[in-house]
N, C-alpha and C positions, 0 to 999 in steps of 0.2 A: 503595859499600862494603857487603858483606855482615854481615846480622845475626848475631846469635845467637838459639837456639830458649829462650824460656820453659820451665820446669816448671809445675807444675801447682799450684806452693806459689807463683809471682809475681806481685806484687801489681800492678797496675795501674798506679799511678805509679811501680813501677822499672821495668817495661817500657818506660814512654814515658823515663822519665829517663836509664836507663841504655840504651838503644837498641835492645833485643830488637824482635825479629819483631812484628808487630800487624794481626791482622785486626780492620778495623773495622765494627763493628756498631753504630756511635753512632745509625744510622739510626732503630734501630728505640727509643732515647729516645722521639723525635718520634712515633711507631705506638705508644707506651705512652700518653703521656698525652694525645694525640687519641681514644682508646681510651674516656679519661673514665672508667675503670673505679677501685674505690673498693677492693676486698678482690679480689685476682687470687691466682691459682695456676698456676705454668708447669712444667710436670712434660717432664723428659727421660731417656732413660738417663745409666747413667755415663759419665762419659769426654766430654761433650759442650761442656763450657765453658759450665754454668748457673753459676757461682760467679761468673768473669768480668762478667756482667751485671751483676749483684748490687753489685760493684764500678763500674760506670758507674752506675747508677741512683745510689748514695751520694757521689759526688761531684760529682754533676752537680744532683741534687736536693739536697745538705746547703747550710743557710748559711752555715756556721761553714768551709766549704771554697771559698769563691767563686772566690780568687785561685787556688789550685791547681789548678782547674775548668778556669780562664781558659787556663793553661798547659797546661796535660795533654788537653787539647782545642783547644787550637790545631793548623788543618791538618787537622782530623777535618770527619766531613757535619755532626755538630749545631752546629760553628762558624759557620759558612754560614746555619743552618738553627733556629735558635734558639725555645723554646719559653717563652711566659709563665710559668709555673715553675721555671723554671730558680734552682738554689740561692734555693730560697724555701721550707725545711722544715729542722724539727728532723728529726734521722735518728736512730734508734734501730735498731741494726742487731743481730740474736742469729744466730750462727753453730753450726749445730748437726751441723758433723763432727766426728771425732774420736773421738765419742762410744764406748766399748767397750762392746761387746754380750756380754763374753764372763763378765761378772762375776753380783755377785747382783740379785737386783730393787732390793735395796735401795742396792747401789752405783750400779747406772745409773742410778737416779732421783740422785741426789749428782751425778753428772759433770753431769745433766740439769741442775740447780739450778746448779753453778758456772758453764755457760755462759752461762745466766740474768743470773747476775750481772755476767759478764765484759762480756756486752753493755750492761748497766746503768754499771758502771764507764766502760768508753769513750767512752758518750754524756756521762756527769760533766765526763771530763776536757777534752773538746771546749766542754764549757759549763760553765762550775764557777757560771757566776749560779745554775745550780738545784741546787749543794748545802747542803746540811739541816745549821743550824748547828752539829747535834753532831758533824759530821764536820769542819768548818769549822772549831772550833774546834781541833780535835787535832792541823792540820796545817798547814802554810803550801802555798796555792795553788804557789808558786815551787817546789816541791817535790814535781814529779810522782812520782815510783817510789812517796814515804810518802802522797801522798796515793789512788794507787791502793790501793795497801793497806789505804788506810785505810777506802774504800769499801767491799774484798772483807770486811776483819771487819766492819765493819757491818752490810750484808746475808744476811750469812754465818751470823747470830745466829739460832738454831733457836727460842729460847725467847719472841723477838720475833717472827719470822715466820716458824711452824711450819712452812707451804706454799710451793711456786713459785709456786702463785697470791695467795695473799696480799703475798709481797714486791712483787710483776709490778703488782696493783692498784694497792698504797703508793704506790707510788715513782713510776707514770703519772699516778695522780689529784696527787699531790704536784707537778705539773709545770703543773695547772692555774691557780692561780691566778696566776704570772707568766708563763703563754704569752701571746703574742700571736700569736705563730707558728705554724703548722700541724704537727702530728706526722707522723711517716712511719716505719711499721715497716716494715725487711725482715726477710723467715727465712731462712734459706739452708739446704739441705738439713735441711729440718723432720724426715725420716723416716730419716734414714742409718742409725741404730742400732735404729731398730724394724724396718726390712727386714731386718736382718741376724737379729733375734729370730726374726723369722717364721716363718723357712725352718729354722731349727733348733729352735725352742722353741713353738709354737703356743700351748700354756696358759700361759708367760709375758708374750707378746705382747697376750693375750686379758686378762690385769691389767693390763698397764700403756697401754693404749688403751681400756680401759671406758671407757662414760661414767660422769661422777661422778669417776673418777682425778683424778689430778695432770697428767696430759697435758692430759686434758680443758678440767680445768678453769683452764690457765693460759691456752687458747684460749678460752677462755668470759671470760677480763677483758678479752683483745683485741677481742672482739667487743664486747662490752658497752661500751668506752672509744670505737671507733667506734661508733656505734650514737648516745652519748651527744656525739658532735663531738668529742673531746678527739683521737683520734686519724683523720686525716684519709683516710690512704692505708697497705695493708696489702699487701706484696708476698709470696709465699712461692714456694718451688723446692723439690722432691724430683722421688722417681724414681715412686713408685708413690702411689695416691690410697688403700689400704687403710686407713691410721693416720687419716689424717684421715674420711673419709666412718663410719668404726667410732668414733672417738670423740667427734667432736660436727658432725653432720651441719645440711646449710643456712651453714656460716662463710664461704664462697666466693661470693662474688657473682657474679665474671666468672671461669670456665676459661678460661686461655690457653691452652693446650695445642693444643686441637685445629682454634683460628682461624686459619684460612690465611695472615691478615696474621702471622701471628706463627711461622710455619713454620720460618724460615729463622732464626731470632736464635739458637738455638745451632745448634752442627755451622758446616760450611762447604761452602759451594755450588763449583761447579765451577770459577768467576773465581776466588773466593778461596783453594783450592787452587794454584790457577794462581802468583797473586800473590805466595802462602807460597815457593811453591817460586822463583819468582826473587829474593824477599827475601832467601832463606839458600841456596840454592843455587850454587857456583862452576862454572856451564856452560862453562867454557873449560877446565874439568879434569873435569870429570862426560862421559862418552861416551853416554849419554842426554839427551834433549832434554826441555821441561817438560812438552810433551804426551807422548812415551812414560813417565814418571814420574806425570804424573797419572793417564792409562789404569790403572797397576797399582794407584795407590792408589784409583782408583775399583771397579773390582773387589774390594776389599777390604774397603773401608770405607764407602762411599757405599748408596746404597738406601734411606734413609730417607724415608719419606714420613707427616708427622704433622696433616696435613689432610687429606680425604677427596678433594679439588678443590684442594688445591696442585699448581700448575703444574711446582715442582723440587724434588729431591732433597738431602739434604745428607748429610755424610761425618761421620763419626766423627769429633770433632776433634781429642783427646789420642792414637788411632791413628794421626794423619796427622803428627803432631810426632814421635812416635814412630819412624813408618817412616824421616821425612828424618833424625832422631838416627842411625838405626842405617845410613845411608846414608852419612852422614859418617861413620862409623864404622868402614866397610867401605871406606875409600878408593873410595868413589863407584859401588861393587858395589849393586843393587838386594837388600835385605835379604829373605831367605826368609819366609813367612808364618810369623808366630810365634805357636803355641797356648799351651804348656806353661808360658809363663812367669804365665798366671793360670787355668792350667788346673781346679786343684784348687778354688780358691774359685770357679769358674763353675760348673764340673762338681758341687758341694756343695750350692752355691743353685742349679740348676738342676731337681736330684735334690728339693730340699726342699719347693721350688713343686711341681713335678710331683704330690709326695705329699699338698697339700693340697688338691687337685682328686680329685670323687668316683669311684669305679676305673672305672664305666661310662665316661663325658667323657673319663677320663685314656686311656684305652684308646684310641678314639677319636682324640682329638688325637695322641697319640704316634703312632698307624697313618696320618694325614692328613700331619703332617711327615715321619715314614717315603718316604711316596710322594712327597712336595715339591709336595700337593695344597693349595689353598687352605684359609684357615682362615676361616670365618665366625664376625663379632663384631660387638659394640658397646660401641669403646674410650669413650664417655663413661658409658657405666653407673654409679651407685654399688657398689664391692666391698668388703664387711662381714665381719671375721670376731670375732664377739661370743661363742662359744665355744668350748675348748679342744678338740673331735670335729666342730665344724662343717668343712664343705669345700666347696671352690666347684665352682659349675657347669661346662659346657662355656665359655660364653662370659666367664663370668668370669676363668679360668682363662688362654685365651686372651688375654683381658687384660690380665692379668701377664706374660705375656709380652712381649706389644708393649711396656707401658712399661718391661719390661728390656732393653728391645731386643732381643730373642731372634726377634723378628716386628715386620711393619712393614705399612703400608696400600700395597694394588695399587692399580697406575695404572689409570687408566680401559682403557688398551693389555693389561694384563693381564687385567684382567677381560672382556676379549671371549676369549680364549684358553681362557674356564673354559666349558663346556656346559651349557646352560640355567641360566646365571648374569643378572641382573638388575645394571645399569650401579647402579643406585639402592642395592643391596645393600653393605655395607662385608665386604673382603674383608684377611684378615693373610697375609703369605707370610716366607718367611724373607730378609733383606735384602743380604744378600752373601756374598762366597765365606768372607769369616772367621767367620761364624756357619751358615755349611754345612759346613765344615769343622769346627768346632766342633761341632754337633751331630753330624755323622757317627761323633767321636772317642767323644763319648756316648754313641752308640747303642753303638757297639764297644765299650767299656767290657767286658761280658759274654764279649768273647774275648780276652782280654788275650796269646795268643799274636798274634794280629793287629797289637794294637798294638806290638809288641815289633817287630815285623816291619818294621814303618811306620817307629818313629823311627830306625830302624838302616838305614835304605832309601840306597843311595845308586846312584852312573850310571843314574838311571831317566832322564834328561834328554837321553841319548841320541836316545830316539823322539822328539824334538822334532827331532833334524837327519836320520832318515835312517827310514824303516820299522822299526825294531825292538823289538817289544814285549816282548823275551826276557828282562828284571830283572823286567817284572813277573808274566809268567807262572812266570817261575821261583819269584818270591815264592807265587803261589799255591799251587803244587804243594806248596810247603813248607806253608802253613796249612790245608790242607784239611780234615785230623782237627780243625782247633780251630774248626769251625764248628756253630752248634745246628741238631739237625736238624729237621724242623717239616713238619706236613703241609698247609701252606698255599703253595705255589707263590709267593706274592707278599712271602710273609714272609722264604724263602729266596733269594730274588735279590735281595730290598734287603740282605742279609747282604754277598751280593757285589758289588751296585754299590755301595756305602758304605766296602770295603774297594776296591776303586777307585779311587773319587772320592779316599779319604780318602790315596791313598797317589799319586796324582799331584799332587795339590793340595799335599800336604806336600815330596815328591821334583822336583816338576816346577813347581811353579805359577806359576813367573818366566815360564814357557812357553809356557802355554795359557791362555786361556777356558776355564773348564768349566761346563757344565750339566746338571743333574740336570732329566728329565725335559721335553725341548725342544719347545716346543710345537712344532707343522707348521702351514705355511701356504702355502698355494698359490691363485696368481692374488688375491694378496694378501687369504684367510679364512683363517680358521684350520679347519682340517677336524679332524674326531673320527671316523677312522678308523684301520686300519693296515694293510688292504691285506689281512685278515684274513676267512675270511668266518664268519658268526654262531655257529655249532659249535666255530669255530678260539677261541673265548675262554674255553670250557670246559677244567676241569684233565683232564690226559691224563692217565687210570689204567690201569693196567698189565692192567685184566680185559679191556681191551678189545681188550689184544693175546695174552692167553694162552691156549694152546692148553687144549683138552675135560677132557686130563688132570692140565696144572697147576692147573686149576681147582677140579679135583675134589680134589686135594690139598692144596688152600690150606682149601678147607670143612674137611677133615677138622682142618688145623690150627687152625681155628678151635673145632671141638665139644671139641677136646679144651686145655682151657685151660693146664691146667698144663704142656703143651710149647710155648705159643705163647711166642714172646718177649711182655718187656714194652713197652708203649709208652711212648714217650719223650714229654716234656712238652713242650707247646709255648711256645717261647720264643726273642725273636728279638733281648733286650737286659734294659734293665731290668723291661721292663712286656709281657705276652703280646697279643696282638692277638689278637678275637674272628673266626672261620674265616669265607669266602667262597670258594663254590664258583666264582663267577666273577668275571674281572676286571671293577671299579670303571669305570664309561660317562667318567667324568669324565677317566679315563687313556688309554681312545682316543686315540688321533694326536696320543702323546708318546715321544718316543726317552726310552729309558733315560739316556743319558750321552753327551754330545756333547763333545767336546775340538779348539776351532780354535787352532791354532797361532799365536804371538804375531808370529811371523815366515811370512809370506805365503809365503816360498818352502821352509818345514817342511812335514810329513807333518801332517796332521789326523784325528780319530779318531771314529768315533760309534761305542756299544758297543750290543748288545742282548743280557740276560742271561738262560738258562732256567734252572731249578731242579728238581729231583726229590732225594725225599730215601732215604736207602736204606731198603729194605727187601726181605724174602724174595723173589726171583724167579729165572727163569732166567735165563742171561745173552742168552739170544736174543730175550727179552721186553725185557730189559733197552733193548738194542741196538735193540728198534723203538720203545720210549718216547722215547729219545733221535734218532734220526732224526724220530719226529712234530714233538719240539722244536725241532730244528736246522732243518726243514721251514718252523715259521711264524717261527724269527726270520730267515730268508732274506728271504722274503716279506715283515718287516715292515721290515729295512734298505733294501731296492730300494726301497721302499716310501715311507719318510724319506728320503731323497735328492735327492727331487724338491720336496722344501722350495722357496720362494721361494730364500731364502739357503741353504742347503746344496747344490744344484747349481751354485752358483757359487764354492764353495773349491774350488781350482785342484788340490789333493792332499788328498782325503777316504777315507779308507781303513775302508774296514767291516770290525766284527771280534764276533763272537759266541763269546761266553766261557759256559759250559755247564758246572753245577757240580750233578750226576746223582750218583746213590748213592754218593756219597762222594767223588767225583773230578771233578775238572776236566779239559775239552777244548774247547780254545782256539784257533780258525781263523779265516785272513781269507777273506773273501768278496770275491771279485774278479769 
């Protein structure tokens, strides 16, 4: 009998109760508290199923839950697998989504305070031995709804307990003298509402994460309460370490985050993909099989790697519920890759981060993701932002990214593909096609005729059954004027492979694999060449082809200024990239754009893109700039070809797309 798929709002016991889909991850119970770790911190992006855990730790740890435990965990690994611990803690759980970011300092600090409370309440009602007989007496236990209430106005009393940290003290210390029990705090999304501050508000963010604040110091009673035994074990989950290392730095004992045993507990590995898709999947009415179904949603959503020496990857896990939703949806059609639908709030936080990195690093990194070049970091760093013009580094920076998942750690396999790269070094890349594609969308941003072009895109799907690249060249020819123009060669062809990428992947992407920037390897190394010889990586300038008297009149047009034209700003999205006369060593012997066909017996595509941008010349100068370019991407497709794996796709079709003073020309190379 086929499941049904959770949201993202179900609770744990209606899952198992009411018979929803369930990937199990009880395992890694037993990897927590052989762990032995006392204050932990597991940081993921969104969408990954940290709240879930969160949910198994509290009932598998709470006392007051044993029999529930017993049920709701029967048939699971920790049944089997049972840990001394096991429901043998008071649980004190504060759940901190929800929270609005979009009000005043002084409201979010309130929502702050009632979640405080809410989690205070819960634990009450689960144990009412430790309510405080002035609440006690105002209500009959038998009568949960007036006695939560009766909790919320209690703590709720500003005049009693001006602060979150002062109630937070009260009410834990007030817990000591009839525990016998051990305490167990979890946090669940400790940072939701400060990430969201961040990226919009920096000098809000920078009050309400001071040290000394109210953030602070409601972490400074937790710590202090461990510290003095009363509370035994402190679990927390967000997305980013900035709120916490900025406002009270040392409270983390053990990082979970970046320990390999602990890689795999949110997201889902490739089995359990598997698993998902025969739980809710009807294969007798679905015309796709679990492994063609998994391949796309691995390209999609998979590529994460949150240990530096994790062995596997895992997927996105609310992406992957999502795809199989929109699968049943489509009467068993594989659903197109969907940007748009959180387009705006990525593309916002996106843009917000970018701006709080200093413009040198942002430059930088933005021109490193451009080319789809590695990103050099160190995700365990502490990142601090203590005031309202401060900005982070290159690697900081970086960093934010990875844990928005905008970037992910290279496998050992990629990192030999980078030149004069060190195995030892930690390396970020971008982690699949829906955050390449997303970024691409990004960068496009600044030619909004592009994207207009894109989502109106339709029969591109064609070149997946027969040779024809004629929707998208004809796309071109239509956007050419909406392109910036730029005197960097490398700035103008990622314009056009990105308006590519960005428009197969959207039109087509049920179709293909794509790759930005494919590494080559032959006789199984990866070579850093391209068939190029050392001259051939200089930018081609038009002096070099023009004749004694264009020359002479190009000087004159220079002495005299006020007839030169203006020049145009250099600009290739949101952020400019600083000039390079010559191509980056690190992009030797990488194909621009590779596209293998999902179906063995389709057309397959690899592109290689030239650029020149216009300016004053003759047109027979013109005409031999443009043959020099046509010259080395010849040279550099025969070149790629001979890949390990790309001389073995059965119909590989080379095609050099050339987007020269103003115009695109578009040819395959046979």
């Amino acid at each position: 009998m086929l499941k049904a798929l959770p949201n993202s709002f179900t609770k744990f016991a209606a899952i198992i109760d009411e018979n929803y889909a369930f990937v199990d991850k009880t395992r890694f119970l037993e990897v927590y508290e052989n762990s032995k770790t006392k204050v932990s911190m597991f940081l993921r992006p969104r969408r990954f199923g940290k709240t879930m855990f969160t949910e198994l730790l509290r009932y598998y740890y709470d006392i007051a839950l044993k029999e529930e435990a017993d049920r709701l965990f029967k048939d699971k690994y920790i049944a089997s697998h049972p840990t001394p611990l096991k429901n043998s803690y008071y649980v004190l759980k504060f759940d901190f989504s929800g929270i609005g970011s979009n009000g005043s300092f002084n409201d979010i600090m309130d929502d702050f305070r009632k979640k405080v409370i809410n989690g205070i309440a819960d634990f009450l009602l689960r144990y009412p031995v430790f309510l405080l007989s002035e609440i006690r007496q105002k209500v009959s236990d038998s009568n949960l709804n007036d006695l939560h209430n009766a909790i919320i106005r209690y703590y709720s009393d500003k005049n009693a307990f001006p602060s979150v940290s002062l109630l937070t003290d009260y009410f834990i210390y007030s817990l000591k003298p009839l525990a016998s029990t051990k305490l167990m705090v979890i946090i669940d999304e400790y940072d939701n509402f400060t990430n969201d501050i961040l990226s919009k508000d920096p000098g809000m963010f920078k009050d309400m994460a001071r040290k000394g604040g109210q953030i602070s110091a409601f972490y400074q009673v937790l710590r202090a309460c461990n510290q003095d035994y009363i509370i035994d074990k402190i679990y927390v989950t967000g997305v980013l370490p900035i709120t916490m290392d900025t406002s009270i730095s040392g409270f983390v004992s053990e990082n979970l985050t970046s320990d390999p045993q602990f890689n795999e507990m949110a997201g889902f590995t490739d089995d359990e993909v598997m698993d998902l898709l025969r739980q809710t999947v009807d294969f007798e009415k679905c015309p796709f099989s679990p492994e063609v179904l998994r391949e796309e949603m691995k390209k999609r959503y998979d590529g994460y790697r949150f240990a530096d020496n994790a062995e596997n990857t895992v997927y996105n896990a609310t992406m992957c519920l999502n795809f199989i939703r929109d699968l049943q949806k489509k009467n068993q059609e594989i659903p197109p890759l969907k940007i748009f639908a959180d387009v705006n709030i990525d593309f916002d936080k996106l843009y917000g981060y970018f701006m709080l990195i200093n413009e040198q690093p942002r430059k930088t990194l933005i021109g490193n993701l451009n080319d789809s070049k590695p990103v050099k970091s160190n995700v365990g760093m502490a990142v601090k932002l203590t005031s309202e013009h401060e900005t982070f580094s290159y690697p900081e920076g970086a960093t934010v990214l990875y844990h928005l998942g905008f970037l992910t750690m290279m496998s050992k396999e990629k990192k030999e593909s980078i030149q004069n790269s060190s195995l030892n070094d930690e390396y970020l890349a971008i982690p699949n096609s829906y955050y390449n594609e997303l970024f691409a969308r990004f960068q496009l941003t600044m030619v909004p005729q592009v994207l207009q072009e894109i989502e109106t895109l339709s029969d591109l799907g064609k070149m997946a059954v027969s040779n024809d690249i004629s929707v998208l060249s004809d796309m071109l020819y239509r956007v050419a004027g909406g392109f910036t123009q730029t005197d960097v060669s490398r700035e103008g062809e990622n314009q056009v492979a990105l308006t590519v990428y960005a428009a197969i992947s959207a039109a087509a992407g049920k179709s293909f694999n794509l790759t930005k920037e494919y590494a080559i390897k032959r006789n199984g190394q990866y070579v850093f060449a391209d068939g190029l010889e050392e001259n051939e990586y200089l930018e081609v300038n038009e002096a070099d082809f023009e004749s004694d008297n264009e020359k002479e009149a190009g000087d004159k047009e220079k002495a005299g200024n006020s007839a030169a034209p203006k020049k145009e700003p250099v600009f290739v999205s949101r952020f400019s990239r600083p000039q390079k006369p010559k191509a980056p060593s690190t992009l030797r012997g990488r194909a621009d754009l590779v596209a293998i066909n999902t179906n063995p017996k389709g057309p397959s595509y690899i592109f290689e893109f030239k650029y020149k941008r216009n300016t004053r010349t003759s047109e027979m100068t013109k005409d031999k700039v443009r043959e020099a370019l046509y010259n080395r991407a010849v040279k550099q497709l025969n070149f790629y070809v001979a890949d390990d794996y790309l001389k073995t796709v059965p119909d590989l079709r080379k095609y050099v797309i050339m987007y020269t003073y103003g115009e695109f020309f578009i040819e395959e190379i046979v």
